[in-house]
N, C-alpha and C positions, 0 to 999 in steps of 0.2 A: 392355508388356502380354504378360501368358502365355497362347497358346490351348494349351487341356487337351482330349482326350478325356476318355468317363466311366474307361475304367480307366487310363487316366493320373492322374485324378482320387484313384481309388481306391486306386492305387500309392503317389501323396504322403501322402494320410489315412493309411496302415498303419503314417509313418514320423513323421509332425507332428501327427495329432489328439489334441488334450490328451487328452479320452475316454482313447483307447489307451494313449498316454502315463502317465497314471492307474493303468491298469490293470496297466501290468508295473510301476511299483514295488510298488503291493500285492502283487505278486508276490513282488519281491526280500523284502520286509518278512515274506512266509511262509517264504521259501526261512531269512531271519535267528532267525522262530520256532523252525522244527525243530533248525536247530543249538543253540539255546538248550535245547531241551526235551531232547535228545540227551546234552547234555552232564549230564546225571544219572545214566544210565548206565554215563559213562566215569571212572576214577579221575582223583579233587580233589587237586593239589600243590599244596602252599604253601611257599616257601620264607621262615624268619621269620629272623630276625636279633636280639641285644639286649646293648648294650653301659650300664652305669648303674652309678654310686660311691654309696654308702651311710655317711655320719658320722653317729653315734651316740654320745654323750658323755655321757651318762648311765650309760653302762657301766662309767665309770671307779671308780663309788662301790661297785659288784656283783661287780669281777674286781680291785682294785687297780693297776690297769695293765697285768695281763699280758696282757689279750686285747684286741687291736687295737681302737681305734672306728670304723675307715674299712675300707671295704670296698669291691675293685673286682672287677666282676663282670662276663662277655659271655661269646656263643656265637652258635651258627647254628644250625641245624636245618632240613631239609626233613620236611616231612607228607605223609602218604596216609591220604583218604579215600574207601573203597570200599563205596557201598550192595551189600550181598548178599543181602535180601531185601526188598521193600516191600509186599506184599501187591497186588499187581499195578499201584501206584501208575506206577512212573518208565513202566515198556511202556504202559499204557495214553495215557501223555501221547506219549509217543512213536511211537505211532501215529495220537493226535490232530494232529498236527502232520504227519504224513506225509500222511493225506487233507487239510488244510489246501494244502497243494500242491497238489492234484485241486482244489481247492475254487477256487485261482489260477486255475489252469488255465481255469474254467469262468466265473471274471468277465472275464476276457482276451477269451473267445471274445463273449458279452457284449458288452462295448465294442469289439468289430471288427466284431460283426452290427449293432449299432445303428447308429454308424460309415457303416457300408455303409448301410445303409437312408435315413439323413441326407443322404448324399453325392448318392445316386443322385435323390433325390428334389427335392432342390437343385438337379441338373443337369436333371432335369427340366422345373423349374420355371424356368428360364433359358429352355431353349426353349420354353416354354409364351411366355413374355414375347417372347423377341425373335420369337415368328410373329404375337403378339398386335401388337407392336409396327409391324410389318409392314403388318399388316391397315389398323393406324391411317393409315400413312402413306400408303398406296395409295388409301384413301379421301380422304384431303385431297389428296393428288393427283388424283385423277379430280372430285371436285367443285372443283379450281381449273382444269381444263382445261373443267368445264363453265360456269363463269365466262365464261371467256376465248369461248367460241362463245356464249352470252348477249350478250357485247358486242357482238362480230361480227353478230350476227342484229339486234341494236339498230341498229349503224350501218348496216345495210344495212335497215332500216325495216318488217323480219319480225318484231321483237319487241319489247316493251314496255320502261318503266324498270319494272314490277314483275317481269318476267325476272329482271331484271340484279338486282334487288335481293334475290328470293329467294334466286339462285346466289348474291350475297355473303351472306347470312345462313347459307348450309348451308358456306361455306366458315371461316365464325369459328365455329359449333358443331363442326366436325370439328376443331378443335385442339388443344381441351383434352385431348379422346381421345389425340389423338398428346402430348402432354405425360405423361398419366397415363401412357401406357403405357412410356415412355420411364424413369421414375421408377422406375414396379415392373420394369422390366430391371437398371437401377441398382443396384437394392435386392439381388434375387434375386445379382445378381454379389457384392455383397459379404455376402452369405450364405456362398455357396459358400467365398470367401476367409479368411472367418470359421471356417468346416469346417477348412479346410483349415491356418491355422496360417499364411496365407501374407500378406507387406508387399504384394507389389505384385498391382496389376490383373490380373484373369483375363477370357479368353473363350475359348468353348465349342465344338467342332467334331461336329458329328454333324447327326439330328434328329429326329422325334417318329414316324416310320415304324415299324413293331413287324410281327414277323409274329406271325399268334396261334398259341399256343402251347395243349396240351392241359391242360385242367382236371381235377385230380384232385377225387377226392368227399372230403365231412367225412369220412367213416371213414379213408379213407386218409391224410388228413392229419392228423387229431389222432392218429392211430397214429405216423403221424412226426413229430409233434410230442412227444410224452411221453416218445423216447428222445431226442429231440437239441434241446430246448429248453435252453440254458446255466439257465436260473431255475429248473429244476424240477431238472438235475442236480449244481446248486449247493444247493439245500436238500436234496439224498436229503446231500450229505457231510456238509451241516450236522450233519441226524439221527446220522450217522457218528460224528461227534465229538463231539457229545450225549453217545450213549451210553459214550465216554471218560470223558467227563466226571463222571457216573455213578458209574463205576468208579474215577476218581479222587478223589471225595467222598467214596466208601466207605470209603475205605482210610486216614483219615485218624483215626482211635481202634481201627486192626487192629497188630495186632506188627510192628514195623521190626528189620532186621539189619544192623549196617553194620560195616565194618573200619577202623579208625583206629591209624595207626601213624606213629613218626618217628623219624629217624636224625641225627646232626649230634654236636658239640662243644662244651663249655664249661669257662671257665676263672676262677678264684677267687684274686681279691689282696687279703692280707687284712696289714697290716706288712709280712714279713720274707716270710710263709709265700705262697707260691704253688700251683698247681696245675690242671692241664688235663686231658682227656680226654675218652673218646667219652661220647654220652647216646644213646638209643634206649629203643623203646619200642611195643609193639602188642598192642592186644587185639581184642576181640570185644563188642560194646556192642549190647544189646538195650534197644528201648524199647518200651512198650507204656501208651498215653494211652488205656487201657480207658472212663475217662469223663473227658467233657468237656463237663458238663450241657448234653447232648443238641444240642451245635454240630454235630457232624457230619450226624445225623440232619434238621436242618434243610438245611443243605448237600445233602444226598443229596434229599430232597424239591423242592428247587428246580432243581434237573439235569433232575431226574424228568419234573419238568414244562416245562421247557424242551425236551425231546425232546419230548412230548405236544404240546407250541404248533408245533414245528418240520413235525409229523406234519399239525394241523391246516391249516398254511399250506401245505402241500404239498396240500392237497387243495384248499383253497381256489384257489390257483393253476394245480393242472387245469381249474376249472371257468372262471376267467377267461381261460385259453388255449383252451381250445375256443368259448367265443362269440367272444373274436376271430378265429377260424378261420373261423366262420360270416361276420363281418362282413365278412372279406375275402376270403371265395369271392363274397358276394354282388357285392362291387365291383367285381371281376373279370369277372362274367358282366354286372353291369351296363354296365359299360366297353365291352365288347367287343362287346356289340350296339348300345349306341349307336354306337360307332366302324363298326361292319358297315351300320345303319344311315341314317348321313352319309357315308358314301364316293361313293356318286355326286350325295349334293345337292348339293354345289358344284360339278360340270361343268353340273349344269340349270341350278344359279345363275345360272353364266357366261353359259351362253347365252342366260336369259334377258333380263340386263344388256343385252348387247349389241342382240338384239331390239330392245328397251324404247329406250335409242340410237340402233338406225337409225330405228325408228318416228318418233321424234321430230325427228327428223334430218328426214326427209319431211314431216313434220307431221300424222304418223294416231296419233300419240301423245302425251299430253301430260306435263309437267314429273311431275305427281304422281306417274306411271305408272315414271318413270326411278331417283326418289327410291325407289319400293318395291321398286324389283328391285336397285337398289345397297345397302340397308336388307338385303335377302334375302340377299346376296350374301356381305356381313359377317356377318352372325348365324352361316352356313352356316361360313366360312372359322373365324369363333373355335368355332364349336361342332365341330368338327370335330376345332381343334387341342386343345384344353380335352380334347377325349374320351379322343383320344390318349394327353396327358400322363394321364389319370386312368389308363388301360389298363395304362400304364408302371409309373407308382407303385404301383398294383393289385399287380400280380405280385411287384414286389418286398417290396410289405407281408406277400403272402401267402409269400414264402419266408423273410420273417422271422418271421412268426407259427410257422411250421414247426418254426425251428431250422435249416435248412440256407441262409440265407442265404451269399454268398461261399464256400460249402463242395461247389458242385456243384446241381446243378437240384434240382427235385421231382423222387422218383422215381415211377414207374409205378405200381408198390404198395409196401407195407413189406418195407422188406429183414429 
């Protein structure tokens, strides 16, 4: 079994979360685009080769025999192809591809804030469980230890068999508890392990302690949210390369200039007579696909409007980052006054438990009285720790809604 801190946690995730993982080959797969789209730009070689014999014997009846009917023929040849104008076609791809990179860039960061957010919320959720778990067991420990004084009080002829019988029925309904909670520890671990990418067992070293920290306001946070969200600075490239696209639609019935030329050797056997030498050859080729009922023009309409939808979903997507902005400052402030809250109910708990114990202990208090303050005692212990974990997660959802998840705190104001 492996005990992890959270940024130990967070360490392994950055190296084995599929997510992640995911995210840099899309990357490499853009970094493979632009070389692709580059390579129009750069001069086309082709090196060709052709060697091939030719009988023809039907010639015999047209030349009398004097002109061979077999003929052997080969050469070589290297080519160059050089575009020298395209009406802004190859640069506009070529820049499409270039913010394609930025565009990498910005699902990467993406899959490492989610990632984060996953991870931490996970480890969270572990200690939510094993306090929860905790809580279980201490309770069926103190209602088997109040069994055990039931007997004692029974044999010694202070207390009834309905004592003894109560104390065993509050000791078989405390178990299931510790069962459930035992389960959902289980669970939550191979959560985390699941995150994480990892075969073997994990457990967790920290705990659900937090000091609070200052709450910025919605202005200031959807202010930093709108530059360092990866989804909204992933759709401004998209629009980027839209409007490439655009430009490359256009240009698709505008005048092309290109350079074609080739140098090489061939040689010709034809009977007796032979011969070889250089071949070459280069010109200047303009093409111009003035109509082309009206394909471009639809091409060009639908870029058009793919920028337009791109524009739309950028906006759309400010509006559903600022209510989750809302939703998780509330959480936030919710968290932290309940956790402010319950911080001292569980030392009243205790001591009231205790009381409720000696009381009964003496006999100025009875069974029911002991049952509600260890009832109090547990609610206080899991609500306390529940607040906690919410507090915890809180903060980190709201520095993911931000964008600056893993990248450094909330700041004070916009930078």
């Amino acid at each position: 079994m492996r005990t992890l801190t959270l940024d130990q946690a967070l360490e392994i995730a950055a190296e084995r979360n599929r997510d992640i993982l995911r995210a840099r080959e899309f990357y490499r797969q853009v970094q493979g685009r632009y070389v692709e789209e580059r390579s129009a730009a750069l001069p086309q070689l082709t090196l060709t080769g052709q060697l091939s014999r030719q009988q023809n014997d039907s010639q015999k009846v047209l030349t009398g025999g004097f002109i061979p009917t077999r003929q052997d023929t080969g050469g070589g040849e290297l080519g160059l192809s050089q575009v020298v104008y395209s009406w802004g076609k190859v640069g506009a791809a070529i820049r499409a591809a270039d913010i394609g990179f930025r565009t990498a860039d910005e699902r990467l960061r993406m899959a490492r804030q989610g990632t984060h957010r996953d991870i931490s919320t996970a480890f969270y959720d572990i200690l939510l469980a094993r306090e929860l778990h905790a809580i279980s067991r201490q309770n069926l420990e103190q209602k088997s230890r109040h069994l055990e004084e039931a007997r004692r009080k029974y044999a010694a002829g202070v207390a009834t068999d309905y004592d003894v019988l109560a104390a065993e029925v509050s000791v078989q309904n405390a178990r299931p508890d510790l069962i459930r909670t035992g389960n959902q520890l289980r669970s939550t671990k191979d959560r985390l392990r699941f995150l994480l990418a990892l075969e073997e067992d994990v457990e967790v070293a920290g705990g659900l302690d937090a000091a609070p920290e200052t709450v910025p306001s919605y202005e200031e946070s959807l202010a930093v949210a709108r530059k360092r969200r990866p989804e909204l600075e992933e759709l401004r490239r998209q629009k980027e390369i839209a409007g490439e696209l655009v430009t490359i639609a256009n240009a698709d019935d505008k005048p092309r200039l290109d350079i074609k030329g080739g140098y090489g050797r061939r040689w010709l056997e034809a009977g007796d007579a032979r011969g070889d030498g250089q071949d070459w050859n280069v010109g200047l080729y303009l093409s111009f696909p003035f109509f082309d009922g009206l394909k471009t023009r639809g091409k060009v309409a639908q870029a058009e409007s793919e920028r337009h939808a791109l524009e739309i979903d950028e906006a759309k997507q400010t509006d559903a980052i600022s209510l989750e902005i809302r939703d998780a400052l509330n959480h936030v402030r919710e968290a932290q006054e309940i956790v402010t809250a319950l911080t001292g109910t569980v030392a009243q708990a205790e001591r009231l438990l205790t009381m409720a114990e000696k009381g009964y202990e003496l006999g100025v208090k009875i069974r029911l009285e002991v049952d509600d303050a260890e009832l109090n005692l547990n609610q206080a212990r899991g609500n306390l720790a529940l607040a906690r974990r919410d507090y915890l997660a809180a903060l980190v959802n709201l520095k993911w809604t931000t964008g600056v998840l893993g990248e450094g705190g909330l700041p004070a104001s916009v930078p």
